[in-house]
VEXRO-406934 format. One line per 4 residues: number of its first residue (from 1); their letters; for each residue x, y, z of N, C-alpha, C. Coordinates in steps of 0.1 Angstrom, whole numbers. Each point is the difference from the previous one (the first is absolute). Example, Ala and Ser with C-alpha at 12.3 -4.5 7.8 and 13.67 -1.06 7.14 Angstrom:
BEGIN
1) as) 132,-57,78,-9,12,0,9,12,0 | -4,11,-7,9,11,0,-8,11,8
REM end
This chain:
BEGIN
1) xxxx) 8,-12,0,-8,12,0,9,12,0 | -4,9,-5,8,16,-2,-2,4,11 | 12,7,0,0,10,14,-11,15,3 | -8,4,-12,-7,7,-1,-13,-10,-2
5) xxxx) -5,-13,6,-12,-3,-2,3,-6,13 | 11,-3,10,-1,-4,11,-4,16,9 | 8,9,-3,-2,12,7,-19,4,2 | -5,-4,-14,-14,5,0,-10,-11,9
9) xxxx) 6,-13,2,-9,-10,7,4,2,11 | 12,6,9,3,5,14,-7,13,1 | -1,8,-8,-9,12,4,-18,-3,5 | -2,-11,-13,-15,-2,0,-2,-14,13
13) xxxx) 4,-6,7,-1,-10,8,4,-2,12 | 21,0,1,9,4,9,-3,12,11 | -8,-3,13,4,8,10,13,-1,9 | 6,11,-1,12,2,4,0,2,18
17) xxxx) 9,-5,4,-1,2,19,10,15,-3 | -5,9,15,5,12,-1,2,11,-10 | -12,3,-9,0,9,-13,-12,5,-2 | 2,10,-7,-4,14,-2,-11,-9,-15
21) xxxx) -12,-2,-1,-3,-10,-7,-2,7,-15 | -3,17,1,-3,4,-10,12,6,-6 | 12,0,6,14,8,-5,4,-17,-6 | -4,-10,4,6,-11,-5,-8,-6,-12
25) xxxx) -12,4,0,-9,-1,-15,9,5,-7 | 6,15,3,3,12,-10,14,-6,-1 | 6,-4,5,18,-4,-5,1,-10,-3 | -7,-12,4,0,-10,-7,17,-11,10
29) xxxx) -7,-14,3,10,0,7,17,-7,-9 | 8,-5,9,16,0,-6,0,-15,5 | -5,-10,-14,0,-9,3,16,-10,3 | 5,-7,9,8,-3,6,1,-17,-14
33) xxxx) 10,-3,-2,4,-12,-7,6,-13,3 | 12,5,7,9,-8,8,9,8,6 | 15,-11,5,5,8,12,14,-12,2 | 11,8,4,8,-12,0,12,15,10
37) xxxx) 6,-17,11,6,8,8,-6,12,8 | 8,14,-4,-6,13,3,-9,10,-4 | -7,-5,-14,-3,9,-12,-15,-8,-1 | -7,10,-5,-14,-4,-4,5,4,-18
41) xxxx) -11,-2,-9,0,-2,-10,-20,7,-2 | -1,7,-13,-13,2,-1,-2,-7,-14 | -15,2,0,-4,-6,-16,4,8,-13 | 8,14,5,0,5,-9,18,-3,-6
45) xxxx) 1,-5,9,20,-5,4,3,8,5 | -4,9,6,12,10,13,3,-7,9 | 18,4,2,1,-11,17,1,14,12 | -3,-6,8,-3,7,13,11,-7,14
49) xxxx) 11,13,7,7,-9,6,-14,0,13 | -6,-10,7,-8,-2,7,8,5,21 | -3,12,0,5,4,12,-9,2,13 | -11,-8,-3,-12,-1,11,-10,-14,2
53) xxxx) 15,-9,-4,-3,-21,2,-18,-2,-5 | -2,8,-11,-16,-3,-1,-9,8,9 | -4,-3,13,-4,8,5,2,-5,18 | 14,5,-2,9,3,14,2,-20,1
57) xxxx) -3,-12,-8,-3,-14,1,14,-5,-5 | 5,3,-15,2,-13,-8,15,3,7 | 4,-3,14,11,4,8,13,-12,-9 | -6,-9,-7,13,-8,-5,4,3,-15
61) xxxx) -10,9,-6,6,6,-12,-8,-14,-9 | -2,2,-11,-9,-8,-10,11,-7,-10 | -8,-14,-1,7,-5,-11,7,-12,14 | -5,-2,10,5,-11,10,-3,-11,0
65) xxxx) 9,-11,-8,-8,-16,-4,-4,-7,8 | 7,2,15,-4,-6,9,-11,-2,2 | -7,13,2,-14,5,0,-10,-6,-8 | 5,-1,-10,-8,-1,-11,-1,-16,-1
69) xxxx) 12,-3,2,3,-21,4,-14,-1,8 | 8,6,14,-15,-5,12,-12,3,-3 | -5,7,-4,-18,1,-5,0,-9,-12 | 8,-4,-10,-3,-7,-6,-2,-17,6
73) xxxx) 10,-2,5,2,-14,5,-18,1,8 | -2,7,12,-8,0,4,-17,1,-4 | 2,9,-11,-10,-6,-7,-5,-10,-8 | 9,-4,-1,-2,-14,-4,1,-11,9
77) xxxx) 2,-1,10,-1,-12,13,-13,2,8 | -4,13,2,-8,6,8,-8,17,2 | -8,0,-17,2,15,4,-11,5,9 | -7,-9,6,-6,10,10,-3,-12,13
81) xxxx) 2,9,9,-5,-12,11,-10,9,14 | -7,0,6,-8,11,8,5,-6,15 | -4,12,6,9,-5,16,-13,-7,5 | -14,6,-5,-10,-5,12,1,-11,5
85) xxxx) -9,-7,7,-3,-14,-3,14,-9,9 | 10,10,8,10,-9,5,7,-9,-13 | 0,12,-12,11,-5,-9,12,7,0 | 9,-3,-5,15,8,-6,5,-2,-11
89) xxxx) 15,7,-2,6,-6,-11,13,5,6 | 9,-11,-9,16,0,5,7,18,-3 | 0,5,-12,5,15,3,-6,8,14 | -11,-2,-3,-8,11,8,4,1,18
93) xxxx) 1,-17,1,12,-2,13,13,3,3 | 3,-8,-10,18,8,-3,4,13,2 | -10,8,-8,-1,16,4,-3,6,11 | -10,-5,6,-3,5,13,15,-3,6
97) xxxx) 5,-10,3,3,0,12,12,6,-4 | 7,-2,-14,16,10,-4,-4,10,9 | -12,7,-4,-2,14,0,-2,0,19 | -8,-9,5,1,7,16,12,-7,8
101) xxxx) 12,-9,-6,15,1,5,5,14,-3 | -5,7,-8,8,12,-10,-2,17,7 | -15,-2,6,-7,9,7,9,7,10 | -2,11,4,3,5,12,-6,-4,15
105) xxxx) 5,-3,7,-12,0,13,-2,-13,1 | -16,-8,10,-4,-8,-4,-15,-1,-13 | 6,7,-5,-13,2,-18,3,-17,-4 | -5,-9,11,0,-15,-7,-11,-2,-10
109) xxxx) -11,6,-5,-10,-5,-6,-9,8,-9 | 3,-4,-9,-3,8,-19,-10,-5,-6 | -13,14,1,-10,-7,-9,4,9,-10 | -3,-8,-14,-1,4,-17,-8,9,-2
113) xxxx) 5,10,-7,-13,9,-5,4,-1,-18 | -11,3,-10,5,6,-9,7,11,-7 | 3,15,10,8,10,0,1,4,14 | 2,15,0,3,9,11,-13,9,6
117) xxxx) -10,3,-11,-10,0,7,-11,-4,9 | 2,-18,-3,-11,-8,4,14,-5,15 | 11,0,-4,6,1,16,-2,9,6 | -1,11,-3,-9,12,13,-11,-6,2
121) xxxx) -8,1,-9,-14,-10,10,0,-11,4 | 11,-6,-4,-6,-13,12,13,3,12 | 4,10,-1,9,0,15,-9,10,9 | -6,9,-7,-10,7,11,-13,-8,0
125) xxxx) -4,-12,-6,-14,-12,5,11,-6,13 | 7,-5,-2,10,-8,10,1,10,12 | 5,12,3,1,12,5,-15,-2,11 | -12,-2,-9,-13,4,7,2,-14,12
129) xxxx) 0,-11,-12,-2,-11,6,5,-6,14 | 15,3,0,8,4,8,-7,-2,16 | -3,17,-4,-2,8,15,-13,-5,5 | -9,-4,-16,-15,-5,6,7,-13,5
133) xxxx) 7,-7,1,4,-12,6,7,-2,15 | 8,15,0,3,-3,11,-9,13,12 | -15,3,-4,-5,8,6,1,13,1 | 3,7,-6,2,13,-4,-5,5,-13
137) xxxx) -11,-7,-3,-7,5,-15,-5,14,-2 | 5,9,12,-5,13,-6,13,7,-4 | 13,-9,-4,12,8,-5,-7,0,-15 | -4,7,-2,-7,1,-21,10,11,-7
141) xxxx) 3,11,8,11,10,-3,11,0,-11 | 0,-1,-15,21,-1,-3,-1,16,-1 | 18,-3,2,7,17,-3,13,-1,-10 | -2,6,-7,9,0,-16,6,16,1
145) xxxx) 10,1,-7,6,8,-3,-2,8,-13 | -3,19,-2,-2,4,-13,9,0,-4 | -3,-1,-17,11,-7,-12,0,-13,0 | -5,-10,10,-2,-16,1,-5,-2,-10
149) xxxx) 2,-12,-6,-7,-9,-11,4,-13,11 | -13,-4,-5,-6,-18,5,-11,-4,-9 | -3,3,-9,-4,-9,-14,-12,13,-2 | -8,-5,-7,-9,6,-8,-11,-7,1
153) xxxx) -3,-8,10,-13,-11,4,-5,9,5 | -17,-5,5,-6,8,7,9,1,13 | 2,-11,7,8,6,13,13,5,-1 | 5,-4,-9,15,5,-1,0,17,-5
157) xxxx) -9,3,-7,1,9,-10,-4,13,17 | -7,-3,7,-1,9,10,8,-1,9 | 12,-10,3,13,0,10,10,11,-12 | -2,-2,-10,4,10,-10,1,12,-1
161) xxxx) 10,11,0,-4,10,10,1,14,-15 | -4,-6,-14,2,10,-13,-12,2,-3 | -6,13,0,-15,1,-6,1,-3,-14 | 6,-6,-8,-5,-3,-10,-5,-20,1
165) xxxx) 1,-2,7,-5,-14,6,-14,1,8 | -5,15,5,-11,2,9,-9,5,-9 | 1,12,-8,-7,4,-4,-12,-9,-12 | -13,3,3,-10,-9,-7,1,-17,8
169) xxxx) 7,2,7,-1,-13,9,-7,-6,5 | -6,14,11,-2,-6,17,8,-2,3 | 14,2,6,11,-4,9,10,12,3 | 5,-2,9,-2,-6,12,-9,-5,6
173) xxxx) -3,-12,10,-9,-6,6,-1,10,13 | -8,-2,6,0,5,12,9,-2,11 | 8,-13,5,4,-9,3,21,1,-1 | 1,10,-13,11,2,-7,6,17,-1
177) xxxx) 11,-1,12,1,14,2,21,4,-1 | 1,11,0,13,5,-11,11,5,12 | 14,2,5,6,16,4,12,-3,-11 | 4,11,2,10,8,-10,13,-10,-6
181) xxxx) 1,-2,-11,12,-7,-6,17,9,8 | 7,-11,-3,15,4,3,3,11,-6 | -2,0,-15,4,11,-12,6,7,5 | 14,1,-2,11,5,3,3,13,-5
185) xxxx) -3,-2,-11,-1,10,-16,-5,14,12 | -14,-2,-1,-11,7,5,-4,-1,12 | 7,-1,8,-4,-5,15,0,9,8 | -13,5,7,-2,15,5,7,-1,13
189) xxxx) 3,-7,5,13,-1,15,16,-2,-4 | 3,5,-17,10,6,-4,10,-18,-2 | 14,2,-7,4,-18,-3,9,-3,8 | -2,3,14,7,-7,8,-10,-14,2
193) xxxx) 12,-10,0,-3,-15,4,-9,-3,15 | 10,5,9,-7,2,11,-15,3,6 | 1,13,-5,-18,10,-5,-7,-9,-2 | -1,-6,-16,-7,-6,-8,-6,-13,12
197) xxxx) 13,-5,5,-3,-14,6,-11,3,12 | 1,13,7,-6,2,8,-15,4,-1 | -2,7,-9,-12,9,-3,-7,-16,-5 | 2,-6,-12,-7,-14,-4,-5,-12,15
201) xxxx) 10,-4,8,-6,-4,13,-11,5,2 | 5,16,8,-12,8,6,-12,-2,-11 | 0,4,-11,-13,0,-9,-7,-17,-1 | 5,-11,5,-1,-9,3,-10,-6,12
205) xxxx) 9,10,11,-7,-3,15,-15,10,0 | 8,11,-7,-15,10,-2,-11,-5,-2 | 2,-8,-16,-11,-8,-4,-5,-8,8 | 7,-7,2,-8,-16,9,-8,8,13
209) xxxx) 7,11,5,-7,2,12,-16,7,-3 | 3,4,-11,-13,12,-7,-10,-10,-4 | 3,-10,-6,-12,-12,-5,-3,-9,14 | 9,-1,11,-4,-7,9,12,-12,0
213) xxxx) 8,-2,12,12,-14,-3,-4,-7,-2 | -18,-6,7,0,-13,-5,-9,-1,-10 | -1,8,-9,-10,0,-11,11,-2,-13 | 11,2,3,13,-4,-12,7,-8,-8
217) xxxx) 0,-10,-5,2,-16,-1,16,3,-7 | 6,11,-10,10,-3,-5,6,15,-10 | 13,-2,2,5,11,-12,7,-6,-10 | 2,4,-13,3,-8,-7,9,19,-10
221) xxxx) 8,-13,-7,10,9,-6,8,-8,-6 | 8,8,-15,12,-6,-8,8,8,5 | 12,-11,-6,17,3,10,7,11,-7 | -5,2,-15,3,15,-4,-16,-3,-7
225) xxxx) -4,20,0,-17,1,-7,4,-3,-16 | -4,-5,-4,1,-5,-17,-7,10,-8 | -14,-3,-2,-11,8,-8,-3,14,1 | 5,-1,12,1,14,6,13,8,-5
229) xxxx) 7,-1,-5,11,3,-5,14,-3,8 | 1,-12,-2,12,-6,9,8,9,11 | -6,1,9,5,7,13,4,-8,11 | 11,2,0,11,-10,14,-5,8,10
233) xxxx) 0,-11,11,-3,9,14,17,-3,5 | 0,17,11,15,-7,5,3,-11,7 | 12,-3,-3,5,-14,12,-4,2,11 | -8,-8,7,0,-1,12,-17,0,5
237) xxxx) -5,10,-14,-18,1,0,-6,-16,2 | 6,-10,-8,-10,-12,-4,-2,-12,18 | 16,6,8,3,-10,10,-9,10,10 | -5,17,0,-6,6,8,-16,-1,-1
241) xxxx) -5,-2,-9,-11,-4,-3,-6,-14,4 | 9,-7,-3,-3,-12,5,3,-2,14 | 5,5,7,-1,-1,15,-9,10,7 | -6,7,-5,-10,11,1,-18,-9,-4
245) xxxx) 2,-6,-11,-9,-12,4,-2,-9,9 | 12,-6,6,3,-11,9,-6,9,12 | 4,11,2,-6,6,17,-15,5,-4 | -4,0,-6,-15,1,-9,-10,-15,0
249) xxxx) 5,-7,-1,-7,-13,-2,-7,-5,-7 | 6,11,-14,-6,-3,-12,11,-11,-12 | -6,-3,-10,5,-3,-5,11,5,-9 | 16,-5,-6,3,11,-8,7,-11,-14
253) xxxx) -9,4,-13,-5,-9,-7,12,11,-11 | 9,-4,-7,13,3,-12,-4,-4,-12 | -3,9,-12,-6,-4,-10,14,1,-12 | 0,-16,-3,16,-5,-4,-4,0,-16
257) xxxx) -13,5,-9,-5,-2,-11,13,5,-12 | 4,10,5,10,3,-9,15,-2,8 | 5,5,9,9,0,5,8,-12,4 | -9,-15,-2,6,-14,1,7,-3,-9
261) xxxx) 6,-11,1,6,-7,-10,15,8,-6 | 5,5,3,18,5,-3,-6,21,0 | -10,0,-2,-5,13,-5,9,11,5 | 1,-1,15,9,10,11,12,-6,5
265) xxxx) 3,-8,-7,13,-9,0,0,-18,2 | -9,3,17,3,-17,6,-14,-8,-8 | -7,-6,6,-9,-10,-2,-14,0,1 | 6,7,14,-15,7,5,4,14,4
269) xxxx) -8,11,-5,3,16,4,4,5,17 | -9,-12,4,1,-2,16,14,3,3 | 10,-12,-3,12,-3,5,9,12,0 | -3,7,-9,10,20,-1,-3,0,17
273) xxxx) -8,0,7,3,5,11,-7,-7,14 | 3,-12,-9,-3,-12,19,-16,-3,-2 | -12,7,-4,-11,0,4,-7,-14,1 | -5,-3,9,-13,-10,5,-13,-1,0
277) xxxx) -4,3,-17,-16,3,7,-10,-10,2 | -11,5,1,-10,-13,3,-9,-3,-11 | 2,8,-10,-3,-11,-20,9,10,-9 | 2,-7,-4,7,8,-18,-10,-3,-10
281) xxxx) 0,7,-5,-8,-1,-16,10,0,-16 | -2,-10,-3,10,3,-11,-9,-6,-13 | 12,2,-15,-4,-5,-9,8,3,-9 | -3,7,-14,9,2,-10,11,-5,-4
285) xxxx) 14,2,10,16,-8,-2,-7,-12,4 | -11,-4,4,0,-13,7,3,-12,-11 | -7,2,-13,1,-6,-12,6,9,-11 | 6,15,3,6,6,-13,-14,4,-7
289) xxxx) -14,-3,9,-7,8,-11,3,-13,-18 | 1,-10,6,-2,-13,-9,-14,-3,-4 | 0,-2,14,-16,-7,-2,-7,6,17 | -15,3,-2,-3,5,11,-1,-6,14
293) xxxx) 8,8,11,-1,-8,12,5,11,16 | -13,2,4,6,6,14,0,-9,10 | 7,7,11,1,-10,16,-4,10,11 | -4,-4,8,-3,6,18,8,-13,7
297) xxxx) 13,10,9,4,-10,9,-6,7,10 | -3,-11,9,-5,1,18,6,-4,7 | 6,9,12,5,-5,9,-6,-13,10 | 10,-6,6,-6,-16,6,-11,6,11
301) xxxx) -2,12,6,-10,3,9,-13,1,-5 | 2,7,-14,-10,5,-6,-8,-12,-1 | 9,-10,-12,-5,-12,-1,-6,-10,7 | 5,0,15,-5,-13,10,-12,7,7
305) xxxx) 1,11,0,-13,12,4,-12,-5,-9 | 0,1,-12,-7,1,-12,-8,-19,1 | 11,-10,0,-3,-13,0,-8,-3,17 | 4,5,10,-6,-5,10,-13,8,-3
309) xxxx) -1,14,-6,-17,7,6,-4,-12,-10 | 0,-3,-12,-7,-7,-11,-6,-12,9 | 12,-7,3,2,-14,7,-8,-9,-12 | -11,-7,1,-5,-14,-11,-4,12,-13
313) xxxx) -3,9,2,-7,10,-11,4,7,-9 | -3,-4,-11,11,7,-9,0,16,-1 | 15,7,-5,4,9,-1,-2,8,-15 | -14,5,2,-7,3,-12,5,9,-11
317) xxxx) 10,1,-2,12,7,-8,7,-6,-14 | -1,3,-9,5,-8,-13,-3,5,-13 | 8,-7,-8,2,5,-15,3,-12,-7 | -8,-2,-11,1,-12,-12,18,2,-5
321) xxxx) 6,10,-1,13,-4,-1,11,-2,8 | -2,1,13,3,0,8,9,-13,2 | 17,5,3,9,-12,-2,2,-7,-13 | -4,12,-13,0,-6,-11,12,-15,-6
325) xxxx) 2,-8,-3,10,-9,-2,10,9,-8 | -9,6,-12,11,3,-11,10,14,8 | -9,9,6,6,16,6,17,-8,9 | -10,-16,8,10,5,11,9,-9,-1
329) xxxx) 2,-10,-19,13,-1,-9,8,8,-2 | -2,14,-6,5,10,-3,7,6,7 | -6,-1,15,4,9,14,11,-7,4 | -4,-16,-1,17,-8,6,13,9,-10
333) xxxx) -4,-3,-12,10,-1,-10,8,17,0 | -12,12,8,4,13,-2,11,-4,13 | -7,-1,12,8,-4,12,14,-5,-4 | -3,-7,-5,17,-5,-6,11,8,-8
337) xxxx) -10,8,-7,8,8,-7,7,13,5 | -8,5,11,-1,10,9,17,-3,11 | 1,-13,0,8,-5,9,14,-3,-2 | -3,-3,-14,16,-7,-11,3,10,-5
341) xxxx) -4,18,5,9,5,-8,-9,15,-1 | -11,-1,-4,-7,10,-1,-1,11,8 | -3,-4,15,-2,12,13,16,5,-1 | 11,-5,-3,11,4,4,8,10,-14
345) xxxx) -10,-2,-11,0,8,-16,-4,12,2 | -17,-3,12,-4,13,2,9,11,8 | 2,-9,8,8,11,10,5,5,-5 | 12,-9,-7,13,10,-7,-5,13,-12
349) xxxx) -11,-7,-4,-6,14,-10,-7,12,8 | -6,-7,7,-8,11,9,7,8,7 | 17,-1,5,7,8,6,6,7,-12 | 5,-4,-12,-2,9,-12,-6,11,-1
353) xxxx) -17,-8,-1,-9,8,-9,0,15,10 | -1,-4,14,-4,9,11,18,10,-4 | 9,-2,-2,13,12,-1,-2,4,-14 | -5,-5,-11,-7,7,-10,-8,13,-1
357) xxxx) -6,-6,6,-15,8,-1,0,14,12 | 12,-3,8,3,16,7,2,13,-10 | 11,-4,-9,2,3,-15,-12,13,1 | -12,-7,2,-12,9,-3,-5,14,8
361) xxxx) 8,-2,10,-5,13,8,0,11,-8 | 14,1,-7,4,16,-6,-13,5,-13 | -7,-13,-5,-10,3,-9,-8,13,5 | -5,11,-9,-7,5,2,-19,-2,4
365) xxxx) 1,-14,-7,-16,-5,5,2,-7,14 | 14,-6,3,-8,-10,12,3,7,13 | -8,-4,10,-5,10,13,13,-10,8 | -3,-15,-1,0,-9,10,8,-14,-6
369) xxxx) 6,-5,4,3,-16,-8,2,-7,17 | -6,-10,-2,-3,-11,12,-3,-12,-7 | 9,-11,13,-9,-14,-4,9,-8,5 | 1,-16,-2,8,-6,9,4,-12,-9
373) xxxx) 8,-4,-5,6,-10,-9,-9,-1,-15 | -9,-10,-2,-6,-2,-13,-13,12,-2 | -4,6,11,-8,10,-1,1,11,5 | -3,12,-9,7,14,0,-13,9,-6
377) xxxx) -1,14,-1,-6,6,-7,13,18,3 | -8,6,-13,10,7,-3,-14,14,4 | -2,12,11,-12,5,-3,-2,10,-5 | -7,2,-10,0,12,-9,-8,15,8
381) xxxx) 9,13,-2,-5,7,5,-3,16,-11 | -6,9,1,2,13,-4,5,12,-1 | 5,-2,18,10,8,4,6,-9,15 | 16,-1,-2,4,-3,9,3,4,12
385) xxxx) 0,11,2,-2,4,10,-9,0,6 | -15,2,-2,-12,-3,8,-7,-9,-3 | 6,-10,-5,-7,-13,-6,-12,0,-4 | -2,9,-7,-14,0,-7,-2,-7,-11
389) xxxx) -8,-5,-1,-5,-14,-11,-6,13,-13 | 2,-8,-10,-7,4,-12,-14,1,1 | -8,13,-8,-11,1,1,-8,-17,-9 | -12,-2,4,-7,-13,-4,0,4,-11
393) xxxx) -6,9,-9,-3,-1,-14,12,-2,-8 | 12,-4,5,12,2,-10,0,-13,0 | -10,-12,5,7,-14,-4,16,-7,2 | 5,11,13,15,-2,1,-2,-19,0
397) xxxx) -8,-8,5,6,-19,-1,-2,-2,-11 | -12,5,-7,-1,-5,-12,8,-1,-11 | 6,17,6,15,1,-14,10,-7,3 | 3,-1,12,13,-11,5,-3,-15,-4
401) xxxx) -7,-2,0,-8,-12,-4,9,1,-17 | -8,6,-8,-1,-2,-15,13,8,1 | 7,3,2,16,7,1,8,-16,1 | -1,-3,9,10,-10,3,-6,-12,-11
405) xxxx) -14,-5,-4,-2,-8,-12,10,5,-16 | -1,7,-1,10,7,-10,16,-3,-1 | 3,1,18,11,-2,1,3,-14,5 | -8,-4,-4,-3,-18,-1,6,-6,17
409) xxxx) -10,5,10,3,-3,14,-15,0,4 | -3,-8,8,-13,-4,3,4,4,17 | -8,11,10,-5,0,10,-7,5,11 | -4,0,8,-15,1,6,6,15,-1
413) xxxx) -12,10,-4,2,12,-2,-19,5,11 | 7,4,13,-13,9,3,-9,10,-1 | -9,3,4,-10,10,-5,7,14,1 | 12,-1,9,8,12,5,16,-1,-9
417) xxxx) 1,-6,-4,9,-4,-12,12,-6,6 | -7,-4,8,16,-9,12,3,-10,-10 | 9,-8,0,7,-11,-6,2,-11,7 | -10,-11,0,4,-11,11,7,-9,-11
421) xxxx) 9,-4,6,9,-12,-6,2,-14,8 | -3,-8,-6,5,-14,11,4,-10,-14 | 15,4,2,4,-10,-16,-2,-19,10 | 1,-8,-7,4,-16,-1,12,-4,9
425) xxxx) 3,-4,3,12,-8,9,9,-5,-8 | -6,-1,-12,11,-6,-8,7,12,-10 | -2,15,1,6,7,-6,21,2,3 | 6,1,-8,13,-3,-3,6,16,6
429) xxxx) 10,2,4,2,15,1,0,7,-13 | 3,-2,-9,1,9,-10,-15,-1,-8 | -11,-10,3,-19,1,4,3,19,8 | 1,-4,10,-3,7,8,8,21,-7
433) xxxx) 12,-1,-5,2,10,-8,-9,7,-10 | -5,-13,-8,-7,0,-13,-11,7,8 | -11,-5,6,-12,5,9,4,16,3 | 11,4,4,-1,17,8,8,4,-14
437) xxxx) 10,-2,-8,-6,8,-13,-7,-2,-5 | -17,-6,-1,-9,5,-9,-7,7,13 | 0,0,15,-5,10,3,0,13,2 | 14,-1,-4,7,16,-4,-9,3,-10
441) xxxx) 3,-6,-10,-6,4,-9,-12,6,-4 | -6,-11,10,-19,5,3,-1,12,6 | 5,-1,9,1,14,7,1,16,-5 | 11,-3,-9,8,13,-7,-10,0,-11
445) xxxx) -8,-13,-8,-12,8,-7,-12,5,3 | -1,-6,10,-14,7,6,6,17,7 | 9,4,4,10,9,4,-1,6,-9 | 1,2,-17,2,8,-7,-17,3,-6
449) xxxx) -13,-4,3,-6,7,1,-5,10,0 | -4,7,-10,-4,17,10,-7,4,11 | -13,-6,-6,-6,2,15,2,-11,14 | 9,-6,1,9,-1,10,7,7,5
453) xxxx) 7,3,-11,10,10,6,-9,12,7 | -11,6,-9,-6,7,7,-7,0,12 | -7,-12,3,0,-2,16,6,-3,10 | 15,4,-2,8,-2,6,3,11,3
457) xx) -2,10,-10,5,13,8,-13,9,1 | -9,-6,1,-13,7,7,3,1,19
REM end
């Protein structure tokens, strides 16, 4: 089929997740072909160096036979097997338990999800069930952080702290309440580490005390904000939070969806700085974004809490893919790869990519450059001195967007024209060169704009 008769059957059928549905009638989308290594490929033949793993997922870089071996083998021995019923299948064990030797803490026990959304909600069903089990069912309360992303479900989409996930919603729940992100950038208690650590506690204890302590069941939070435009909290934030839950008696639930799997270097995002919590949520590195598969680990309290309230009664919680055979083929085979060589690829790139990309301060667009091994963002501003963002009608992401496609680099480009980047684990150092000259490049053409330039010196 032609690339201009695929384009018209995606306009007329293809609902896109997160789009503007009548700007995507009108452009027509950029249909994707193949992909090997670092590079995407379109139907039209453009190659694209891919500097955002798909979507923050394909952490082992494309074209992995391994990968491709295990879902095949698998599908053909067993391509579906269902957990109900007190059945299993040999991957889906195998993985569990790699994965809860691999855990931080005691996180002994991994239910399957099919992404990172539907692990937000079944760690806040588990969350309810929990406390209704061990007598405390009026903890109904979560508290998320603004700039948080936790999926785009109905429950997730309101622990989600971006109005463009609320609006036309209904969400936030009632149930689902916010205090102030780390944001270092913008942080109205100024960028001391200290500050920040302090003021986030307090807004912490503030909350719980304002909704009631025991009406609270859990906080929840990623080890750097992703969607929110990758914002590192300082060292020392992730180990104060979580002990500010522990004297709280809430739960403090680490949402691993992007940050797992080599993303911030180790295995699990956790291990940067000791943390123990009482679930992770993960997904994406879990399979490379192969084939779909999330996890919720539970700590052993959570879980013997959860099995004794049940006791003979089932645990009314589940999903037809759940423990898929083929996903949790894929996940051994990523696990492996992650292990022989990959997390230790990342590193060495990610301490690269991160002395690169300083490079970027002296730009006249960027305000801000942050991020922590495989993930970084560069943040685009107007004026640097008062960090003022581009006015909305200038489309500043959208040009960075189609700036950097030109300069054949593919990456998350925000509504504010930030630049999230999270290259592959498998990029090479001189990957990682290639990537920040074409973001020069993007840069300096959207830079030579007029009316950029002219809102810059408004």
């Amino acid at each position: 089929m032609i690339p201009n008769a695929l384009v018209e059957l995606d306009r007329r059928h293809l609902v896109h997740p997160v789009t503007a549905y009548r700007t995507h009638e009108e452009r027509g989308a950029t249909v994707l072909k193949s992909a090997s290594g670092v590079h995407l490929f379109d139907e039209a033949g453009n190659r694209y160096l891919d500097g955002f793993a798909g979507l923050w997922c394909v952490n082992a870089g494309y074209g992995q036979q391994a990968l491709v071996n295990a879902a095949t083998h698998q599908m053909a021995q067993l391509p579906y097997a269902t957990g109900y019923f007190h059945f299993s299948n040999e991957p889906a064990i195998r993985l569990a338990a790699e994965l809860a030797d691999r855990a931080p803490g005691d996180l002994n026990h991994v239910y399957f999800t099919l992404g990172g959304s539907d692990a937000v909600d079944s760690a806040v069903r588990f969350t309810h069930y929990y406390f209704n089990a061990i007598g405390q069912g009026a903890r109904r309360n979560f508290i998320s952080l603004e700039y948080g992303y936790h999926g785009s479900s109905t429950t997730g989409s309101g622990l989600t702290a971006l109005p463009v996930f609320h609006a036309g919603f209904n969400v936030p729940l009632p149930n689902q309440h916010k205090i102030p992100s780390h944001y270092a950038y913008r942080n109205p208690v100024g960028t001391d580490p200290a500050a920040i650590i302090a003021a986030s506690v307090q807004a912490l204890r503030d909350k719980v005390a304002e909704l009631g302590a025991d009406t609270v069941a859990a906080f929840i939070c990623e080890p750097v904000q992703g969607s929110g435009g990758v914002l590192v909290p300082p060292t020392g934030w992730l180990p104060a939070m979580q002990a500010a839950c522990r004297d709280l008696g809430i739960l403090f639930i680490v949402d691993e969806v992007i940050t797992g799997f080599g993303r911030i270097g180790p295995l699990f995002g956790c291990e940067v700085e000791g943390l123990e919590p009482d679930m992770i949520t993960a997904a994406k590195g879990l399979t490379s974004g192969y084939v779909p598969m999330g996890a919720v680990f539970l700590s052993d309290r959570i879980y013997q809490a959860m099995a004794d309230g049940a006791g003979a009664a089932m645990v009314g919680h589940g999903f037809t893919y759940s423990a898929h055979p083929v996903s949790a083929a894929v996940g051994l085979a990523a696990l492996k790869l992650y292990e022989d060589g990959l997390l230790a690829n990342g590193q060495a790139s990610g301490a690269h990519l991160m002395a690169r990309l300083v490079e970027f301060a002296d730009h006249p667009l960027v305000g801000d450059v942050r991020g922590i091994s495989m993930l970084a963002a560069l943040e685009v501003v107007a004026n640097k001195d008062t960090k003022a963002l581009f006015p909305a009608d200038l489309g500043i992401g959208a040009r960075m967007a189609a700036a950097g496609n030109r300069q054949g680099v593919i990456f998350r480009a925000f509504p504010n024209g930030t630049i999230g980047l999270a290259p592959s684990l498998n990029y090479s150092l001189s990957d990682v060169d290639d990537l920040v000259a074409r973001l020069r490049a993007t840069l300096d053409e959207v830079l030579d704009a007029p009316d950029v330039r002219a809102a810059m010196r408004s």
